[in-house]
C-alpha positions in Angstrom: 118.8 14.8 77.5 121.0 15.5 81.0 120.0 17.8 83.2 122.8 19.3 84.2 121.7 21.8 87.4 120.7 17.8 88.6 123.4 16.4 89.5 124.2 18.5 92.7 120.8 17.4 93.6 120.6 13.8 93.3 124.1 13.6 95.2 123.0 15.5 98.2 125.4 18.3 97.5 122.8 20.9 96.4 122.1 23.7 99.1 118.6 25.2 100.5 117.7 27.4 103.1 118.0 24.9 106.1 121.3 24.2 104.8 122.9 27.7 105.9 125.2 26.5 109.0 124.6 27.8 112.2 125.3 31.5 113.1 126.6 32.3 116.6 123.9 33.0 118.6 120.9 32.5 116.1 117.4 31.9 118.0 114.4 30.3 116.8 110.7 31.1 116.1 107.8 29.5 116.0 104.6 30.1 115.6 101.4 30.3 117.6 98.3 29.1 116.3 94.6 29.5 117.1 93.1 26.2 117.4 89.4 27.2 116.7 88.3 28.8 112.9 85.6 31.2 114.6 85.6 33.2 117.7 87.1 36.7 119.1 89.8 35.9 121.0 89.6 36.7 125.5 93.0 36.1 126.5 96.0 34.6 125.8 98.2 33.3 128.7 101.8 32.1 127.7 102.7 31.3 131.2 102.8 27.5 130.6 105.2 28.0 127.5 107.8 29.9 129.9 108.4 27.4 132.4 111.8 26.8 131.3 112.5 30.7 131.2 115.9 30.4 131.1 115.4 29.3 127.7 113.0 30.7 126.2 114.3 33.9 124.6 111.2 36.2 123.5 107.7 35.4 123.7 105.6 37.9 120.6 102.2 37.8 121.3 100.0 40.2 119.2 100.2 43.6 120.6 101.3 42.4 124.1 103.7 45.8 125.8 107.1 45.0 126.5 107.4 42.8 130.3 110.0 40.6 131.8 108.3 37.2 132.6 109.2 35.5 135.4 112.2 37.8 136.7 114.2 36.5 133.8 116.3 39.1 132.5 116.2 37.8 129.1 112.6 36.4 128.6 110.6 38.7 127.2 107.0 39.3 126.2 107.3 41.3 122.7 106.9 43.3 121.1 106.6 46.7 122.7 103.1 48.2 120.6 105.3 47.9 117.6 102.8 48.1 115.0 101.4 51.2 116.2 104.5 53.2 116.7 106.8 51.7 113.8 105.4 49.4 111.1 101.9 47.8 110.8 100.6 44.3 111.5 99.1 44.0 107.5 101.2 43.5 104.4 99.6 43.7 100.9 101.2 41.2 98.3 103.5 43.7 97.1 103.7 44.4 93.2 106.3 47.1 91.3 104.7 49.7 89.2 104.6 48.4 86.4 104.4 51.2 84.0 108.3 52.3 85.6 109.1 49.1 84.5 108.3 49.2 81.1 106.3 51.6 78.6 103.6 49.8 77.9 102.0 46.2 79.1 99.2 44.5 77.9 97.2 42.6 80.6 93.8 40.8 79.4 90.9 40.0 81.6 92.7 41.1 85.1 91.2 39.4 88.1 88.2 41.3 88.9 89.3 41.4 92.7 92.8 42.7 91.9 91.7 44.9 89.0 90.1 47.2 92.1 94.0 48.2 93.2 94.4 49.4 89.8 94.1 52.3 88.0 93.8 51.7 84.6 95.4 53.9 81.8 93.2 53.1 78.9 89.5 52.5 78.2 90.0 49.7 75.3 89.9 45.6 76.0 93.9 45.4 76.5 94.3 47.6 80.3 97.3 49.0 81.2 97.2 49.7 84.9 99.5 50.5 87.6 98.9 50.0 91.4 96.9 52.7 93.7 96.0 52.6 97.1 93.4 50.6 98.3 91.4 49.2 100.8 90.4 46.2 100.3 90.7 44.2 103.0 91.2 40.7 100.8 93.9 42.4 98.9 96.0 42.9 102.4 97.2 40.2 104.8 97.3 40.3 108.6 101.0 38.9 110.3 98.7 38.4 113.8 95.4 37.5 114.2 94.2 41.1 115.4 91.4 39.4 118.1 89.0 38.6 115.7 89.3 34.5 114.2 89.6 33.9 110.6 90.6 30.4 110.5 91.5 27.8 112.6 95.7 28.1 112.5 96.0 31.5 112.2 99.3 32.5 113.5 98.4 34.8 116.7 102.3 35.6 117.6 105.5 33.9 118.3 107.8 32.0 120.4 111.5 32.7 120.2 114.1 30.2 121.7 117.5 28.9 121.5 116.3 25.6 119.9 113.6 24.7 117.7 112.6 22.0 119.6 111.9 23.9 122.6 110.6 27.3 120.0 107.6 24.3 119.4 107.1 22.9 122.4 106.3 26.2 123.8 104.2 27.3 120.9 102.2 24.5 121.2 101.6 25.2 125.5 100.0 28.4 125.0 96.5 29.0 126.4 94.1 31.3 124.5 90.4 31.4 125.3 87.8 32.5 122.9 84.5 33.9 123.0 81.4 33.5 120.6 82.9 30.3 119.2 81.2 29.0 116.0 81.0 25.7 114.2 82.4 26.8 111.2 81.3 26.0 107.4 84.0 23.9 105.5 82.4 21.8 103.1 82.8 24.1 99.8 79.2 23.0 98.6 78.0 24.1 101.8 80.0 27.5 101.5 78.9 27.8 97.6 75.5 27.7 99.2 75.4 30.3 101.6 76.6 32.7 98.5 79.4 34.1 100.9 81.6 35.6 98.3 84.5 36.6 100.7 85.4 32.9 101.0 84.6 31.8 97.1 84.6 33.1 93.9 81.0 32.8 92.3 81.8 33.9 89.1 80.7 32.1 85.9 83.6 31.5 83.4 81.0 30.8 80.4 78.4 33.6 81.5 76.0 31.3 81.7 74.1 30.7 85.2 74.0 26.6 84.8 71.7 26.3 88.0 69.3 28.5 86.6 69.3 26.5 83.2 69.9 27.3 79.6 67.7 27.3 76.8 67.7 24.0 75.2 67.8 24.1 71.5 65.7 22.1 69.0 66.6 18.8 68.2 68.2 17.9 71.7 67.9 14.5 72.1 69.2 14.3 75.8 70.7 16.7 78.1 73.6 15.3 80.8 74.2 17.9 84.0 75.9 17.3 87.1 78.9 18.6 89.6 81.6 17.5 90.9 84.5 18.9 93.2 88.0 19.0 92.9 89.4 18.7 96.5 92.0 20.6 98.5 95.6 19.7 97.7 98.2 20.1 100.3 101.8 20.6 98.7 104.4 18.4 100.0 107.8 20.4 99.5 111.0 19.1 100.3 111.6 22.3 103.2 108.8 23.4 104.9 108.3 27.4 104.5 111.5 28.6 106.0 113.3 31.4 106.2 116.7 32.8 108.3 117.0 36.4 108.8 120.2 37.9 110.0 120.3 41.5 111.2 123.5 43.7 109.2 124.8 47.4 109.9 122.9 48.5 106.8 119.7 46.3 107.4 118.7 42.7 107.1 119.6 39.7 105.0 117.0 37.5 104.6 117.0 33.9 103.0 113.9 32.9 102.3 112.7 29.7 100.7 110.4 32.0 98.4 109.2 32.0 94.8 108.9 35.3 94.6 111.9 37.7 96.2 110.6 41.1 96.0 107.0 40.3 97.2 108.7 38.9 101.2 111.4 42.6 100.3 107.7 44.3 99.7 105.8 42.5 102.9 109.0 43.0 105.1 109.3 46.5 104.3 105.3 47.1 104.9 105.5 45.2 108.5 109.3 47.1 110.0 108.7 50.3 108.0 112.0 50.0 106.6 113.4 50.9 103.2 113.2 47.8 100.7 116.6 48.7 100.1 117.9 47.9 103.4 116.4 43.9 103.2 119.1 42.0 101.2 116.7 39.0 99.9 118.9 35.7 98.7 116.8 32.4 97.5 119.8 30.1 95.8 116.9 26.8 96.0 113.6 27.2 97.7 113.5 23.4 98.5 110.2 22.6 95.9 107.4 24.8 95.7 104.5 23.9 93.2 103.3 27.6 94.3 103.0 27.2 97.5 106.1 29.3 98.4 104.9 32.5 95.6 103.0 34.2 98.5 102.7 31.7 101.5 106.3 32.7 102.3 105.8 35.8 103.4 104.5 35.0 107.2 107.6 33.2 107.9 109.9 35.9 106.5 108.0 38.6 108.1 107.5 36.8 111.5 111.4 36.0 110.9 112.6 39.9 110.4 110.0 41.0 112.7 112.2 39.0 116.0 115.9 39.5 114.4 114.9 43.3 113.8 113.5 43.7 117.3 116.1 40.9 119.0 119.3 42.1 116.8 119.7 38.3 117.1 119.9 35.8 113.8 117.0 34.3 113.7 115.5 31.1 111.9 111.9 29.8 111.2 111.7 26.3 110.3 107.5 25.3 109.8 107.0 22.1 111.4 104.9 19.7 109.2 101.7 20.1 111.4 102.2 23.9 111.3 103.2 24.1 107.6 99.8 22.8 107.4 97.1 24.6 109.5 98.6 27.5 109.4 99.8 28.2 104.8 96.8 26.1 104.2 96.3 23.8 100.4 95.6 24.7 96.6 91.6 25.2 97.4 88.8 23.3 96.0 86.7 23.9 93.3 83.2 22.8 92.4 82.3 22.5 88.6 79.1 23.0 87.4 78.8 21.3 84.1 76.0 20.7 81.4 76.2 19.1 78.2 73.8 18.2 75.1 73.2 15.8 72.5 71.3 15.8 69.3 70.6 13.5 66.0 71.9 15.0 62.7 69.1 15.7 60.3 69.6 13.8 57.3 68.7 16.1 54.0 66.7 13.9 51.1 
């Protein structure tokens, strides 16, 4: 069988994100990254990141007011407190209604996490729900780490330049300090054992609570039990996350290397306060995925639209490997807990 959406592929002539040609005037972004996993954050000094001011375009750190930086006219600490007077610094993975879509859908076991969003329509086994407020906080994401540290790589603002090169290179030189720094706990048996359910999911998928034991039944001949973990995976995608955002009379037009289009419209939307209707979002290839691009996606985008909405500038994020890294994070681990019995049939005379 031929493929044939392969062929533009295999001869190079298939086009992603990156490959968009440069726009008059576009900027880069990058961003920057705490380097320890717990703490509070003291200060943050981008003054070694600005030494070649006349490059460096914007400089976003969290909540920082609007100041010129070195008497450069157009080198700029950003954003003005833009959260607090326009949008909002958390975006919730967004999700239609889905009872506008459609008149009825089924959904079977929903996540027990999620299923708190949700209003359900019916009392039997097959829910029909559709979203409500709510206020979970592990439902919502943050764009910048608000002070408080929640992992090591978490993007605390961003660096806007006229190259990427240089975009990185200052990321990488600024300072912050921390306070109440903590060795953190990373190994997921350790984390399983400290029963800290806002980092794993304890549930049982049988029912049955194996580390307690279950009642062995007669004519059990041996009984096997043990663990094992399934270890982080990191995906390797041909494009980094990646997105370009290019500011229009009507709005933005975003292209995003995304799996899922109206979730980086939904996040956008939350973070600007704009209408959804105003972000154009275009995804012709997103450059291999494997899911890491369904929800992972929207930082860049957001971080993206946040500096070409402010800027009025085109301007493109490109993840370096290292950042692509600390700062989406891998598919997570999982420990199984497994137990398993064996018996002798009982011959009948």
């Amino acid at each position: 069988m031929f493929l044939l959406p392969l062929h533009p592929v295999i001869s190079g002539e298939a086009e992603y994100v990156n490959d968009h040609p440069p726009i008059p005037g576009q900027l880069f972004a990058a961003f920057v990254l705490t380097t320890e996993a717990v703490g509070n954050i003291v200060d943050i000094d981008p003054s070694p990141a600005l030494v070649s001011a006349a490059d460096i375009f914007a400089c976003s750190i969290g909540r920082t007011p609007l100041s010129r930086v070195g008497g450069e006219a157009n080198v700029y600490l950003l954003p003005r407190p833009y959260f607090s007077d326009h949008g909002t610094n958390h975006f919730t993975n967004y999700m239609p209604s889905l009872v506008d879509v459609c008149d009825v859908l089924f959904i079977v076991d929903p996540c027990p996490i999620h299923a708190k969003s949700f209003k359900f329509l019916t009392s039997c086994p097959l829910l029909v729900f559709e979203p409500v407020a709510c206020d979970d906080q592990r439902l919502s994401e943050m764009l910048f780490c608000s002070g408080k540290v929640l992992y090591e790589g978490q993007p605390v603002g961003i660096i806007v330049a006229v190259t990427r090169k240089l975009a990185n290179k200052a990321a990488n030189n600024v300072r912050i300090q921390y306070s109440n720094v903590e060795k953190p706990v990373i190994q997921l048996r350790d984390i399983v054992g400290t029963k800290n359910e806002t980092r794993v999911d304890l549930g049982q998928a049988s029912g049955a609570d194996i580390d307690k034991g279950v009642t062995v039944p007669i004519g059990v001949t041996h009984v096997v039990k043990g663990s094992f973990c399934n270890s982080r995976q990191y995906h390797f995608t041909m494009e980094t996350q990646t997105c370009l955002t290019v500011p229009t009379e009507n709005g933005l037009n975003v292209f995003s290397s995304t799996q899922w289009m109206d979730n980086v419209q939904g996040a956008i939307g939350q973070i600007l306060a704009i209408p959804e209707n105003s972000i154009v979002v275009s995804v012709r290839r997103v450059g291999g995925a494997y899911g890491s691009k369904i929800s992972r996606s929207n930082f860049t985008a957001a971080a993206s639209a946040l500096a070409a909405h402010i800027l009025n500038k085109p301007v493109r994020m490109i993840l370096s490997m290292e950042t692509n890294m600390r700062a989406v994070g891998f598919r997570p681990e999982a420990l199984n807990k497994y137990e398993a019995s064996t018996w002798t049939a009982v011959q009948s005379s």
